[in-house]
N, CA and C atoms as an extended XYZ file, in Angstrom:
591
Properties=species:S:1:pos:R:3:atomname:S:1:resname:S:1:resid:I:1 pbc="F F F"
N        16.075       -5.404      -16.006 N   UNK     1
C        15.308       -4.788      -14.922 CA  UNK     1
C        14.363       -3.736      -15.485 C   UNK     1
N        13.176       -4.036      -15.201 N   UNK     2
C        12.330       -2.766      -15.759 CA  UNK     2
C        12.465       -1.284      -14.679 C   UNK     2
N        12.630       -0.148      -16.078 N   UNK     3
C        12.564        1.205      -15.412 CA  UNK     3
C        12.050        1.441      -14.284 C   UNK     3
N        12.824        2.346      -13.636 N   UNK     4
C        11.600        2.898      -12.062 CA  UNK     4
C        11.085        3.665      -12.637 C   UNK     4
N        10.430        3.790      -11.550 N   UNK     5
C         9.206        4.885      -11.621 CA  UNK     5
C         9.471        6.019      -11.709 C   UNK     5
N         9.522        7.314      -12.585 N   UNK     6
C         9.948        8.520      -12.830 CA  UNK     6
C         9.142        9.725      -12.088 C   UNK     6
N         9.597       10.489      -11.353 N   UNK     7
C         8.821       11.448      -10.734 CA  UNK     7
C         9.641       12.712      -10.606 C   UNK     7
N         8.664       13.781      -11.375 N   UNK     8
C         9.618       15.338      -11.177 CA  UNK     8
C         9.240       16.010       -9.735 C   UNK     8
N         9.971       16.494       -8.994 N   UNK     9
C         9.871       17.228       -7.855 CA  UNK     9
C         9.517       18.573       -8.376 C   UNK     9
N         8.642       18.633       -9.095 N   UNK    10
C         7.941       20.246       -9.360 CA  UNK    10
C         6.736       19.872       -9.539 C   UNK    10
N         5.950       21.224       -9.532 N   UNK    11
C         4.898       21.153      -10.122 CA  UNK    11
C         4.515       22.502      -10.937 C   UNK    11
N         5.753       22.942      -11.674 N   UNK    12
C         6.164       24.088      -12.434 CA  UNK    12
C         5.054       23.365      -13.709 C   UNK    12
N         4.153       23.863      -14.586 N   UNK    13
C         3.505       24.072      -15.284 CA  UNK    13
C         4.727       23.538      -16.759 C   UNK    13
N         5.293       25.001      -16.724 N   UNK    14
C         6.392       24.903      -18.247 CA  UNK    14
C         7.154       23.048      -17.907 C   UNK    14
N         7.946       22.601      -17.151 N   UNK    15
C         8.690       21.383      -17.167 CA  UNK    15
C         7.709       20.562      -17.211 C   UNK    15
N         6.120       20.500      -16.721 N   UNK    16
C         5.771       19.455      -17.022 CA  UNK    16
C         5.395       19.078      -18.553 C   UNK    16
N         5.119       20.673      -19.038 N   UNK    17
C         4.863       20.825      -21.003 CA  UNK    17
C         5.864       19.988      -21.522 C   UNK    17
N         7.308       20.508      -20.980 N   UNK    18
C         8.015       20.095      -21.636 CA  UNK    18
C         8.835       18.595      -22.077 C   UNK    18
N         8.235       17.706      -20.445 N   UNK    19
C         8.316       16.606      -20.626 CA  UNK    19
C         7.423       15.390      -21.297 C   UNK    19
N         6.247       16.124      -21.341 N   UNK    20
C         5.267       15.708      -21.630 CA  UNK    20
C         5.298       15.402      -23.071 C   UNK    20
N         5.244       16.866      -23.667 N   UNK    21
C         5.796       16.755      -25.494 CA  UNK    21
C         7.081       15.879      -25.348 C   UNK    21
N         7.910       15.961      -24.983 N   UNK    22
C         9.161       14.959      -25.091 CA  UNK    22
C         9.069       13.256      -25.017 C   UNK    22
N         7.363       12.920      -24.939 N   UNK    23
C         7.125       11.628      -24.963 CA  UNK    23
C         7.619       11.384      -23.085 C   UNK    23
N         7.887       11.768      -22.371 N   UNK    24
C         8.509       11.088      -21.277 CA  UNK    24
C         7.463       10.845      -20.258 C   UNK    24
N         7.118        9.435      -19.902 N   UNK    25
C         5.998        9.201      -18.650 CA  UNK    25
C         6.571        9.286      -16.709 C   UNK    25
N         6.352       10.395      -16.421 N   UNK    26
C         6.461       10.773      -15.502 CA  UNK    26
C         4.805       11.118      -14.324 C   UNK    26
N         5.337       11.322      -13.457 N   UNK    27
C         4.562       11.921      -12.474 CA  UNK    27
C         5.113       13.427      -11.753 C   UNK    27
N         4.455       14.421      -11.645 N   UNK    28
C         4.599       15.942      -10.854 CA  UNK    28
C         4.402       15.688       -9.310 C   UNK    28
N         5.036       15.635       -8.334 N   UNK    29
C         4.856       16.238       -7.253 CA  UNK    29
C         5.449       17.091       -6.388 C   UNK    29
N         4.912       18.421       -5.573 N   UNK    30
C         5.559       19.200       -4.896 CA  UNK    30
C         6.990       18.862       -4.115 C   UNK    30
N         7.740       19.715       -4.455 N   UNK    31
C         8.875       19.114       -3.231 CA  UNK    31
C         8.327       19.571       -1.900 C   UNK    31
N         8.474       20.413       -1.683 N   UNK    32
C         7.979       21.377       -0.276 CA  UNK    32
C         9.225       21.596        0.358 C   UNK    32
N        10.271       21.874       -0.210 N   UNK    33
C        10.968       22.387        0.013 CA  UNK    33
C        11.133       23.962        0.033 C   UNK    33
N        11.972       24.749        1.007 N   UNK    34
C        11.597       26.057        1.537 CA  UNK    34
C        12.673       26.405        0.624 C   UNK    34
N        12.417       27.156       -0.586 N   UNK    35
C        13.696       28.088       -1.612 CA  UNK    35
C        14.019       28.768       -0.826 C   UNK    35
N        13.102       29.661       -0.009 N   UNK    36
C        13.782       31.059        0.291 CA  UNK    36
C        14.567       31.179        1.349 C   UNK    36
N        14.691       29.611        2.446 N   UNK    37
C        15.198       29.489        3.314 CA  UNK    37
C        16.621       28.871        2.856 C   UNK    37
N        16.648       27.904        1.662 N   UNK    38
C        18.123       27.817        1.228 CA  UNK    38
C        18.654       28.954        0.693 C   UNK    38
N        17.990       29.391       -0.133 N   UNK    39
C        18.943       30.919       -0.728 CA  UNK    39
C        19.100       32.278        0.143 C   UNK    39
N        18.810       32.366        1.704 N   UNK    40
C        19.103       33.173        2.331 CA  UNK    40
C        20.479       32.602        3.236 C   UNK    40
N        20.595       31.367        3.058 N   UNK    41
C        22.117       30.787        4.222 CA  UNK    41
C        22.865       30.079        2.750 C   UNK    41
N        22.824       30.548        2.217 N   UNK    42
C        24.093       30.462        0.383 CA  UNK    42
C        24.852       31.710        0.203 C   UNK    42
N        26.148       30.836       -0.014 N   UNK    43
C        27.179       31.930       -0.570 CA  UNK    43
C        27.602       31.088       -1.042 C   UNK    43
N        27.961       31.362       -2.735 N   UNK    44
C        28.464       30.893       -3.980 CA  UNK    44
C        28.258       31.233       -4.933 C   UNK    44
N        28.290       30.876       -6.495 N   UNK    45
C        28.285       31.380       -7.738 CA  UNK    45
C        26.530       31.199       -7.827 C   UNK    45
N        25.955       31.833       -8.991 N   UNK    46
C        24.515       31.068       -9.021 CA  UNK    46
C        24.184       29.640       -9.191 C   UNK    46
N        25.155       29.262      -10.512 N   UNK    47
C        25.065       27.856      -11.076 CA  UNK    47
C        24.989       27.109       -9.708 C   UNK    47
N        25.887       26.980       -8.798 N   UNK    48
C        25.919       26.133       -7.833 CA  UNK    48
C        24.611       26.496       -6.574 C   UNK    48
N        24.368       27.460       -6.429 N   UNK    49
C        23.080       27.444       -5.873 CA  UNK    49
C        21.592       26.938       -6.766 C   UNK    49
N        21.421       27.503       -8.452 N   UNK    50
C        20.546       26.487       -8.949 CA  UNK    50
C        20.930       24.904       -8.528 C   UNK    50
N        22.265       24.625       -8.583 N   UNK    51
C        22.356       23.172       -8.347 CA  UNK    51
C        21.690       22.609       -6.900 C   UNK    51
N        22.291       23.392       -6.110 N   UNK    52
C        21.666       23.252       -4.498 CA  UNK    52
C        19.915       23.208       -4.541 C   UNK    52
N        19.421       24.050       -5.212 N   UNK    53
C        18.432       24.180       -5.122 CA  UNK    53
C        17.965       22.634       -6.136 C   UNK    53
N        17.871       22.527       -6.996 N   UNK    54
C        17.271       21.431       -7.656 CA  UNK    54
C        17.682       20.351       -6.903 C   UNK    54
N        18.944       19.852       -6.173 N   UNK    55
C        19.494       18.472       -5.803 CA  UNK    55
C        18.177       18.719       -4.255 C   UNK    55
N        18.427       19.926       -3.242 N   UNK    56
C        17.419       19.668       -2.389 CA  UNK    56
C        15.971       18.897       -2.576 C   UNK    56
N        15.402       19.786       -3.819 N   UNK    57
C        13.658       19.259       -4.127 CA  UNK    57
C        14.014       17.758       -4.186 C   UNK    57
N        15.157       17.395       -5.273 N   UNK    58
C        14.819       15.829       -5.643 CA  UNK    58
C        15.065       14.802       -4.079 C   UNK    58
N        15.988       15.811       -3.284 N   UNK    59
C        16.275       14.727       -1.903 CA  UNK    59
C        14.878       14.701       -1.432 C   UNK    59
N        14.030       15.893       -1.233 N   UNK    60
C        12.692       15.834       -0.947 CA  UNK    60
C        11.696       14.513       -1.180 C   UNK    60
N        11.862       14.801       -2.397 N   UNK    61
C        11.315       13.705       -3.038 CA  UNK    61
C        11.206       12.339       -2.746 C   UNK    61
N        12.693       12.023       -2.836 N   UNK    62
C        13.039       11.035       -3.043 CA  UNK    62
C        12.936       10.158       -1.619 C   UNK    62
N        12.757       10.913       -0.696 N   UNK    63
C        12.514       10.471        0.417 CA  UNK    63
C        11.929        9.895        1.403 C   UNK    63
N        10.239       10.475        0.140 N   UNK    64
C         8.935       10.285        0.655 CA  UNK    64
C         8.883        8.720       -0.699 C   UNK    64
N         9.291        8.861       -1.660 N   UNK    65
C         9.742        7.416       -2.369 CA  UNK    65
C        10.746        7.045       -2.919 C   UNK    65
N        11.564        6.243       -2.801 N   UNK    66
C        12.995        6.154       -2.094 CA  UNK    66
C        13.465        5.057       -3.718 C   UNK    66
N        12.044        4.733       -3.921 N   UNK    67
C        12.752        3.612       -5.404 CA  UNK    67
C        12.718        3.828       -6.819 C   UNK    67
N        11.779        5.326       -6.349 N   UNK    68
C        11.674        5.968       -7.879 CA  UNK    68
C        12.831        6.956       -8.044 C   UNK    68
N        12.803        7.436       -8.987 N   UNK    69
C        14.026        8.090      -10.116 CA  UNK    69
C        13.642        9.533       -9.884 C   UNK    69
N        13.835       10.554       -9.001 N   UNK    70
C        13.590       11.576       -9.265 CA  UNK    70
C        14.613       12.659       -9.851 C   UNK    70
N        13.238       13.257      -10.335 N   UNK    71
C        13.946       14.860      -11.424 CA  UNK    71
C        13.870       16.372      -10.368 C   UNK    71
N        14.725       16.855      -10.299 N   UNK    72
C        14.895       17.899       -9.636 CA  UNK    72
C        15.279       18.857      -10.585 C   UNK    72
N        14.759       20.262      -10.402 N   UNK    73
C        15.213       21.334      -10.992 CA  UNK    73
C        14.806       22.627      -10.650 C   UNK    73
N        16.061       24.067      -11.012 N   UNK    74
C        15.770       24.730      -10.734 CA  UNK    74
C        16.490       25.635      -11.609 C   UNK    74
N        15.676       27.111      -11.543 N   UNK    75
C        16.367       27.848      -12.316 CA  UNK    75
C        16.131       29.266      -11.660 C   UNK    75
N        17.662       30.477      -11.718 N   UNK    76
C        17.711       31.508      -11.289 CA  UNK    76
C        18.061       32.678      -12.279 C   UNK    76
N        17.306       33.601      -12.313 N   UNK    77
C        17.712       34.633      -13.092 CA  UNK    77
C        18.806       35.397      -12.386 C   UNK    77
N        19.353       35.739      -12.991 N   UNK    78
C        20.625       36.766      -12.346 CA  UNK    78
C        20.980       37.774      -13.686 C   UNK    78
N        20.739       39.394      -12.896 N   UNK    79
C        21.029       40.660      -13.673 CA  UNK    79
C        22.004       41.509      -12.531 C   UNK    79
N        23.010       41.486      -13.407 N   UNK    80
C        24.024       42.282      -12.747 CA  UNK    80
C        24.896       41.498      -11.585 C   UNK    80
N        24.591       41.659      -10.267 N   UNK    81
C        25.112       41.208       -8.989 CA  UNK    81
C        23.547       40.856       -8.016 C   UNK    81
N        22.216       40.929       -8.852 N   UNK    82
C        21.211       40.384       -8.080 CA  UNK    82
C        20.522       39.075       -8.710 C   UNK    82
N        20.049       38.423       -7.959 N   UNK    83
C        19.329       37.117       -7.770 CA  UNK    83
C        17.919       37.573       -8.133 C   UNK    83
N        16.706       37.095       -9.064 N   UNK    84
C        15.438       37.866       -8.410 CA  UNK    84
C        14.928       36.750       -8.334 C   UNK    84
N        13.800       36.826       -7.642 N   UNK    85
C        12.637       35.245       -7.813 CA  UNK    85
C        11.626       36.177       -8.468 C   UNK    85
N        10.925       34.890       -7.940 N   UNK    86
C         9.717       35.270       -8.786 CA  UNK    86
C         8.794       36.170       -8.586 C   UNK    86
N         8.207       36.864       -9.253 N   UNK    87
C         7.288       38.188       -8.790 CA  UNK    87
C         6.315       38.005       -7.994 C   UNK    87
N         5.765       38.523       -6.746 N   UNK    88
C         4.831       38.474       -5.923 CA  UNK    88
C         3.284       38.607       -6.768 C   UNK    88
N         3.730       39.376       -7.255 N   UNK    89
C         2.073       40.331       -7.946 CA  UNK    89
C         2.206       41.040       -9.006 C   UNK    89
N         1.426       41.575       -9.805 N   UNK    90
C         2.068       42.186      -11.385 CA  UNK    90
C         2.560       43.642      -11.115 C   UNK    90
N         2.128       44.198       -9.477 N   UNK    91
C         3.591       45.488       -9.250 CA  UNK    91
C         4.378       44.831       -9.430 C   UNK    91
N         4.777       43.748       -8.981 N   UNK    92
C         6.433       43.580       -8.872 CA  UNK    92
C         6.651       43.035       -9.653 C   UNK    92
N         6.431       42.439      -10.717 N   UNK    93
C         6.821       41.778      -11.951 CA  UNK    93
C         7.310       43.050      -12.895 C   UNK    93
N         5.873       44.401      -12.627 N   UNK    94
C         6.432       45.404      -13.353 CA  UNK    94
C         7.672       46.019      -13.088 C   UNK    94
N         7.930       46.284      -11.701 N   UNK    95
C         9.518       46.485      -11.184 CA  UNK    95
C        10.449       45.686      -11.518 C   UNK    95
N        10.255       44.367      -11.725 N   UNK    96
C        11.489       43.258      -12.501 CA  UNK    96
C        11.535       43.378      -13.766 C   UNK    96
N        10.614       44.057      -14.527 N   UNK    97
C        10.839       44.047      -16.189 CA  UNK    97
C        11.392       45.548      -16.171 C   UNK    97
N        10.923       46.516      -15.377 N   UNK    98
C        11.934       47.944      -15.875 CA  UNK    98
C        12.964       47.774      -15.399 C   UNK    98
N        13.067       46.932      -13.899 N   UNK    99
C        14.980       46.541      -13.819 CA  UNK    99
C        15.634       45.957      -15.127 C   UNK    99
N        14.791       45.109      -15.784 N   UNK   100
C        15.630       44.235      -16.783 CA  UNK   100
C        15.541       45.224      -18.227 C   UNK   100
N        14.641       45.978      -18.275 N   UNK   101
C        14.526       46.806      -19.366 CA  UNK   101
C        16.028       47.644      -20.104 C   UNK   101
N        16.516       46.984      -21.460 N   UNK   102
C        17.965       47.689      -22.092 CA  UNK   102
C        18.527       46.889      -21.604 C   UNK   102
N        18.736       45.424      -20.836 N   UNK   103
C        19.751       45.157      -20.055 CA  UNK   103
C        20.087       43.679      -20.527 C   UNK   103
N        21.336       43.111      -20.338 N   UNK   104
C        21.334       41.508      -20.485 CA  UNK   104
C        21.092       41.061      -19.389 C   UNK   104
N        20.740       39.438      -19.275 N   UNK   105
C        20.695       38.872      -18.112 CA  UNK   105
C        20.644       37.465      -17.898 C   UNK   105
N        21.465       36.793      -16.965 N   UNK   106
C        21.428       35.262      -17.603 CA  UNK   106
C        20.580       34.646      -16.882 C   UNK   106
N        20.110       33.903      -17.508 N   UNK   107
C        19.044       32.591      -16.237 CA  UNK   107
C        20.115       31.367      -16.262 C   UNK   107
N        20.178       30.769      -15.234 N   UNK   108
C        21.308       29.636      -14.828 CA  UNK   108
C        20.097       28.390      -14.444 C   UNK   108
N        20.011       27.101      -15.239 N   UNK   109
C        19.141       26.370      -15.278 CA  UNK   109
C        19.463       25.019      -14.544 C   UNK   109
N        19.383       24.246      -13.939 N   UNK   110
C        20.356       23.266      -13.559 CA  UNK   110
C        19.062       22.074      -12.870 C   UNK   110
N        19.490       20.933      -13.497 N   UNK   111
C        18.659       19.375      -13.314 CA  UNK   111
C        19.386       18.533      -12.543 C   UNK   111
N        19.163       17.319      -12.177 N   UNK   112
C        19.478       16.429      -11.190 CA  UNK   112
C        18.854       15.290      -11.056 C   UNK   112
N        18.826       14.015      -10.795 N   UNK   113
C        18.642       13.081      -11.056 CA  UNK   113
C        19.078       12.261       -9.798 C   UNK   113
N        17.920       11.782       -9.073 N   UNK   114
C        17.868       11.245       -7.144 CA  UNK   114
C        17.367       10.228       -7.152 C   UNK   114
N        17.770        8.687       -6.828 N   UNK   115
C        17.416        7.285       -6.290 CA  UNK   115
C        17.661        6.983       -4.998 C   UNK   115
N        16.916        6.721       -4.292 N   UNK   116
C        17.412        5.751       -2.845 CA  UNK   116
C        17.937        6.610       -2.253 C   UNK   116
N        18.091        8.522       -2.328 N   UNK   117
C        18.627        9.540       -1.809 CA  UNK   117
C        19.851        9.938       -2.403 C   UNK   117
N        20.939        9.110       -3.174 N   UNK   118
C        21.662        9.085       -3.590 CA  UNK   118
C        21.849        9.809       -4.878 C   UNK   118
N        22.096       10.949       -5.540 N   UNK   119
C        22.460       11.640       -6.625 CA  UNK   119
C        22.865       10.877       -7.502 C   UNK   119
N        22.210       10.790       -8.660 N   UNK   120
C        22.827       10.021       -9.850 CA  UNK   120
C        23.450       10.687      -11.288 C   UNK   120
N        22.904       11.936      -10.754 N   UNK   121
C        23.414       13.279      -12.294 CA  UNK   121
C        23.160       13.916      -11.934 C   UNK   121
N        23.818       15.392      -12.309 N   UNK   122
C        23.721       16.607      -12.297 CA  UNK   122
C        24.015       17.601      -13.526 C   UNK   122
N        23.222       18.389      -13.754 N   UNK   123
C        23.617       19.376      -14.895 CA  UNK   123
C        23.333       20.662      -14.558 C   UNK   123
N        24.088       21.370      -15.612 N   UNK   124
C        23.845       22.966      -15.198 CA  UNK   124
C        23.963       23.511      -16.234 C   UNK   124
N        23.045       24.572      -16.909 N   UNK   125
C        23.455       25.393      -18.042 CA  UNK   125
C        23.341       26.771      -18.044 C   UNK   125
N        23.420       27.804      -19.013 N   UNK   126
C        23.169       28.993      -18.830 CA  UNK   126
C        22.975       29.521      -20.063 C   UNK   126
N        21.779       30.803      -19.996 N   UNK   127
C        21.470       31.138      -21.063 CA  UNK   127
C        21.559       32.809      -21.096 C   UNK   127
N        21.379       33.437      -22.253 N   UNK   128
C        21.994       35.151      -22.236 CA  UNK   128
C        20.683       35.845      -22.772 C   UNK   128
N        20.081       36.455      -22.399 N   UNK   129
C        19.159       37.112      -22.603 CA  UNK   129
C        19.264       38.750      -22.512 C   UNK   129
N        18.958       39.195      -23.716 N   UNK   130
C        19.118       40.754      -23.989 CA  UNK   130
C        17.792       41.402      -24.448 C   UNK   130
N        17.293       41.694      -23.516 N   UNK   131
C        16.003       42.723      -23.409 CA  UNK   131
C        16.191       44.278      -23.961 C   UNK   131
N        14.706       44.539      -24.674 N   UNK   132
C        14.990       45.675      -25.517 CA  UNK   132
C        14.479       46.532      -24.617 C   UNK   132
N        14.857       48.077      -24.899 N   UNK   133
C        14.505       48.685      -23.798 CA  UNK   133
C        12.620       48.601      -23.689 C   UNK   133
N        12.029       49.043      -22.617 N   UNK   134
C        10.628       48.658      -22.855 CA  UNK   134
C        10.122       49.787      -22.834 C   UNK   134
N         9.152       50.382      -23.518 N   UNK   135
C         7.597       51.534      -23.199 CA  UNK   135
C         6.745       50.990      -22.454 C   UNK   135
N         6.584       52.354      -21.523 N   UNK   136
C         5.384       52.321      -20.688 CA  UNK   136
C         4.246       51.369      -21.234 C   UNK   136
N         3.785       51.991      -22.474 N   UNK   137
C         2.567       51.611      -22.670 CA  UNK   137
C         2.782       50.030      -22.656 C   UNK   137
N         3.570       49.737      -23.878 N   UNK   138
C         3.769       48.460      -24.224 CA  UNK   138
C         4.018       47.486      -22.569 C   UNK   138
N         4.481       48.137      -21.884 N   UNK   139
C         4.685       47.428      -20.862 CA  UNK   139
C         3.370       47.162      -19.902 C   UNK   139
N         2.616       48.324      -19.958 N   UNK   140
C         1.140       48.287      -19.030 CA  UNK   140
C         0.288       46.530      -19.809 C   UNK   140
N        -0.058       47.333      -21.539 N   UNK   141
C        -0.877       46.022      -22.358 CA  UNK   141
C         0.136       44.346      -21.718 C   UNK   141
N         1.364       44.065      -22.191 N   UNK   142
C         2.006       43.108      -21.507 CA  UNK   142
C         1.389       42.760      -20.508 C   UNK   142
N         1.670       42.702      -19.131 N   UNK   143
C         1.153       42.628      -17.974 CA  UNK   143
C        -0.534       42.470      -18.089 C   UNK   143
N        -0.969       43.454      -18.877 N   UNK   144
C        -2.391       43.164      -18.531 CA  UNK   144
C        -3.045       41.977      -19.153 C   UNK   144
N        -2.209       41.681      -20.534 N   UNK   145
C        -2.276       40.333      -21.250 CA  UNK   145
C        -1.637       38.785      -20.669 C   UNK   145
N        -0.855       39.272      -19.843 N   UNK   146
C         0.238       38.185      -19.234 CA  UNK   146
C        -0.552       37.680      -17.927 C   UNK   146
N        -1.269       38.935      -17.610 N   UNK   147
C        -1.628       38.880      -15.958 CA  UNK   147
C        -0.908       37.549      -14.876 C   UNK   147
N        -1.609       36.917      -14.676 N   UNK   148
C        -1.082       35.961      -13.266 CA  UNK   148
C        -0.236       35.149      -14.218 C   UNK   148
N        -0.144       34.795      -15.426 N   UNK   149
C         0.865       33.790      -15.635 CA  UNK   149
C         2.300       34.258      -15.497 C   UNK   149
N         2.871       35.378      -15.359 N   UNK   150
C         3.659       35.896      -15.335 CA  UNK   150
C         4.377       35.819      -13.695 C   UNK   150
N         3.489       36.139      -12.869 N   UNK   151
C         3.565       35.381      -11.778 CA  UNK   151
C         4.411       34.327      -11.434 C   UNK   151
N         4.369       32.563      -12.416 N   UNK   152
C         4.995       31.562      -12.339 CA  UNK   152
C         5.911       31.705      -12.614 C   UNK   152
N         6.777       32.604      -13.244 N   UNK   153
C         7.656       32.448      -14.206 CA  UNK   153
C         8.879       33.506      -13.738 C   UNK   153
N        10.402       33.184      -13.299 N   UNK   154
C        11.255       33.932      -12.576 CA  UNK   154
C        12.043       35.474      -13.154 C   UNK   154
N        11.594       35.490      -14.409 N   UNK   155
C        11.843       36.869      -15.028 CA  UNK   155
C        10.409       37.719      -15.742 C   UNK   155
N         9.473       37.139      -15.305 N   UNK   156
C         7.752       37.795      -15.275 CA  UNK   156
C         7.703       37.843      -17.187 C   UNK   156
N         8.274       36.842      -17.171 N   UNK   157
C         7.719       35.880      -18.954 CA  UNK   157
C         8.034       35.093      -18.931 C   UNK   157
N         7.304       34.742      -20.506 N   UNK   158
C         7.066       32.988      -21.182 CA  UNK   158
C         7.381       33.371      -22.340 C   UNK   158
N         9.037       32.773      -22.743 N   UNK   159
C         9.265       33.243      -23.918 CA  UNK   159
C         8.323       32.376      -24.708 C   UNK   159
N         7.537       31.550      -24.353 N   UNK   160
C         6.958       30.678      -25.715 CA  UNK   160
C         5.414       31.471      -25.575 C   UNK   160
N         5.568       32.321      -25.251 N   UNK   161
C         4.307       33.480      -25.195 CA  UNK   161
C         4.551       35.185      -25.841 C   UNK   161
N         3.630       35.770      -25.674 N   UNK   162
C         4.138       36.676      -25.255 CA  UNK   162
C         5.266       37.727      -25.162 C   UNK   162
N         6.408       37.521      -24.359 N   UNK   163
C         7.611       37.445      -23.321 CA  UNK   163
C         8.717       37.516      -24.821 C   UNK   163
N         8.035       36.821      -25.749 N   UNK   164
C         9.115       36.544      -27.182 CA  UNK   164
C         9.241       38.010      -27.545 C   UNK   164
N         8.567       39.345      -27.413 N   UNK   165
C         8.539       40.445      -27.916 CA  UNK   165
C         9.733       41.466      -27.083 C   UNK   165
N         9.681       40.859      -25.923 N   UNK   166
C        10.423       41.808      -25.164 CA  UNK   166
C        11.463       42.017      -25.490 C   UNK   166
N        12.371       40.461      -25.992 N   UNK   167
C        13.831       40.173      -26.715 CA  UNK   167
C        14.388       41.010      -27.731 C   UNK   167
N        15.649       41.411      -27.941 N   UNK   168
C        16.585       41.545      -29.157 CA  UNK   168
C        17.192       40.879      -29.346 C   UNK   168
N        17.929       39.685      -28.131 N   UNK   169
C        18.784       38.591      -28.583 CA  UNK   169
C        18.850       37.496      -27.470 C   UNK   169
N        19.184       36.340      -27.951 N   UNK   170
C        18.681       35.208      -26.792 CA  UNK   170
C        19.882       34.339      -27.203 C   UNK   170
N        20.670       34.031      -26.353 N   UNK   171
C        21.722       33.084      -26.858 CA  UNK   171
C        21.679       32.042      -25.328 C   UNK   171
N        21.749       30.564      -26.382 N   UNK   172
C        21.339       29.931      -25.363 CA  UNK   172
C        20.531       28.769      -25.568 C   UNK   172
N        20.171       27.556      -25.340 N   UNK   173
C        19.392       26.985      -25.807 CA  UNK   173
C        17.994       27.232      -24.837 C   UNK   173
N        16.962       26.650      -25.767 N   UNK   174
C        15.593       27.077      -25.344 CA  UNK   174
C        15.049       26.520      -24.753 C   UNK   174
N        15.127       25.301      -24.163 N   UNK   175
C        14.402       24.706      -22.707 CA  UNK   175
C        15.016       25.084      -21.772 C   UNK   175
N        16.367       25.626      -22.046 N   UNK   176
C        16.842       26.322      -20.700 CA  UNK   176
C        16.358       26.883      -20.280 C   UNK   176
N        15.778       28.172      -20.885 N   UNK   177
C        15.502       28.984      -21.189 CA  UNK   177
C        14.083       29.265      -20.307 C   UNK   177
N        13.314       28.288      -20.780 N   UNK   178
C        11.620       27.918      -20.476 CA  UNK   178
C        12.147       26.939      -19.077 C   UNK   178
N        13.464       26.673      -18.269 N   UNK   179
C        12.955       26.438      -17.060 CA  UNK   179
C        13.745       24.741      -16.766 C   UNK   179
N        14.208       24.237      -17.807 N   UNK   180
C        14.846       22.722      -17.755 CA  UNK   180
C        15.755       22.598      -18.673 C   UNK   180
N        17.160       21.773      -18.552 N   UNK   181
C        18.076       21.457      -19.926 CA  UNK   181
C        17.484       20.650      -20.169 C   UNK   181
N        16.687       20.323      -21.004 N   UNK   182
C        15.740       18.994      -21.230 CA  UNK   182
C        16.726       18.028      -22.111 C   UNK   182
N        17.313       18.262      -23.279 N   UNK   183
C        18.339       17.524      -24.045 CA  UNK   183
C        19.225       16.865      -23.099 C   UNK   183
N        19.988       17.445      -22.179 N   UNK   184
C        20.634       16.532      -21.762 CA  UNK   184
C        20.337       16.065      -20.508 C   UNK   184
N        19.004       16.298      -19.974 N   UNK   185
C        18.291       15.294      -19.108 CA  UNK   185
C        17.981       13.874      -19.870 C   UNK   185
N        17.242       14.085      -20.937 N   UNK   186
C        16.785       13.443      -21.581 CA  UNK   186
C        18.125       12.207      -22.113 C   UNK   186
N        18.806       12.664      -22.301 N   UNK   187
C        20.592       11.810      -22.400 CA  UNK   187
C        20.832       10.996      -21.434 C   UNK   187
N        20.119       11.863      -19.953 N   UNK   188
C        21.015       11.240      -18.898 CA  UNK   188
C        19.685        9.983      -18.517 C   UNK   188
N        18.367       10.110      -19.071 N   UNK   189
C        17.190        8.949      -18.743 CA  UNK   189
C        17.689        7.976      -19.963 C   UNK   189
N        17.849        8.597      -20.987 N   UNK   190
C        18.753        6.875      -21.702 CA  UNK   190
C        19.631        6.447      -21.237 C   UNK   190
N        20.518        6.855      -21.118 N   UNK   191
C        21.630        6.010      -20.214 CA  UNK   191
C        21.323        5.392      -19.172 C   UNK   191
N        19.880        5.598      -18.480 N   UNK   192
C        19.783        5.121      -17.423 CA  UNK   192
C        18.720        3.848      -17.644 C   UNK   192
N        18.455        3.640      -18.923 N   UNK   193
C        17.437        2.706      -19.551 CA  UNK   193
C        15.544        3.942      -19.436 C   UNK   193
N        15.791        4.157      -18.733 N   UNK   194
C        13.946        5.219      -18.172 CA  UNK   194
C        13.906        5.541      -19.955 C   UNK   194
N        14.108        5.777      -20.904 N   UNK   195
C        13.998        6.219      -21.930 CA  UNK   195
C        14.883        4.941      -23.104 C   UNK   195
N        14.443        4.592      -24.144 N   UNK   196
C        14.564        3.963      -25.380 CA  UNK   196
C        15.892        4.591      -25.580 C   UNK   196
N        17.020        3.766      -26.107 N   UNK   197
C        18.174        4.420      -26.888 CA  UNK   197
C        18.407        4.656      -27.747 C   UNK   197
């Protein structure tokens, strides 16, 4: 049987880089799914709300085409006992980097895999991130160098930018990291034939 048709329920910038370099032929489209309306009626650990959140987009998806293979994903930063999204504007990105400033913090990354509505995989990972404390200054130039891309991105960086300076220690693998477990997505499209074995 030849592969279906592969389609990511994002249109996140970083996952499409990353599938892209990974050789994988896909298509991007919006879920339109409302985040802020699932993560205001959730109570649970994060991992399982990234999961909620990525399995929703791909039901999205998958709905509007029901025979292709969709990729769902999502990822949440969590410092301390808070959730943050993503920064409105570069005030508030600057308020999310002096919250995170001296501090660890994990991002919880989690993929999914939707046919015919039906869930075919799920993954979840997590990564540890230890931010050095930050200077004003250094923090103003940042932002003013980062400007709107920082914006996309749920802890107001791109570690494959930039964002790499802020670090003292990163434990964790690195597409997590940047937004997808791509390795063992990529595991779960061979097994499924969508990818060469």
């Amino acid at each position: 049987m030849p592969a279906p048709r592969l389609l990511l329920a994002s249109i996140s910038a970083s996952r499409k880089t990353m599938l892209h370099n990974a050789g994988v032929v896909f298509e991007a489209l919006p879920s339109g799914v409302d985040e802020a309306a699932l993560k205001s009626g959730f109570s649970g650990p994060p991992a399982s709300l990234a999961s909620a959140l990525a399995q929703a987009k791909a039901h999205a998806v998958s709905a509007r085409h029901p025979q292709a293979l969709v990729i769902g994903a999502d990822q949440l930063l969590v410092c301390g006992d808070k959730i943050y999204d993503k920064p409105r504007n570069l005030a508030e990105a600057g308020v999310h980097l002096r919250a995170l400033s001296g501090r660890t913090h994990h991002l919880v990354t989690s993929a999914c895999l939707v046919q015919g509505g039906a869930q075919q995989w799920l993954h979840a990972e997590q990564a540890t991130l230890t931010m050095r404390a930050l200077g004003d200054n250094f923090l103003a130039d940042y932002l003013a160098t980062e400007a709107a891309e920082v914006l996309h991105c749920v802890g107001a960086y791109r570690l494959e930018g930039p964002g790499a300076q802020l670090f003292t220690r990163i434990e964790g693998d690195y597409f997590t990291v940047l937004g997808l477990p791509l390795l063992a997505l990529l595991g779960a499209l061979r097994a499924r034939g969508v990818l060469a074995a």
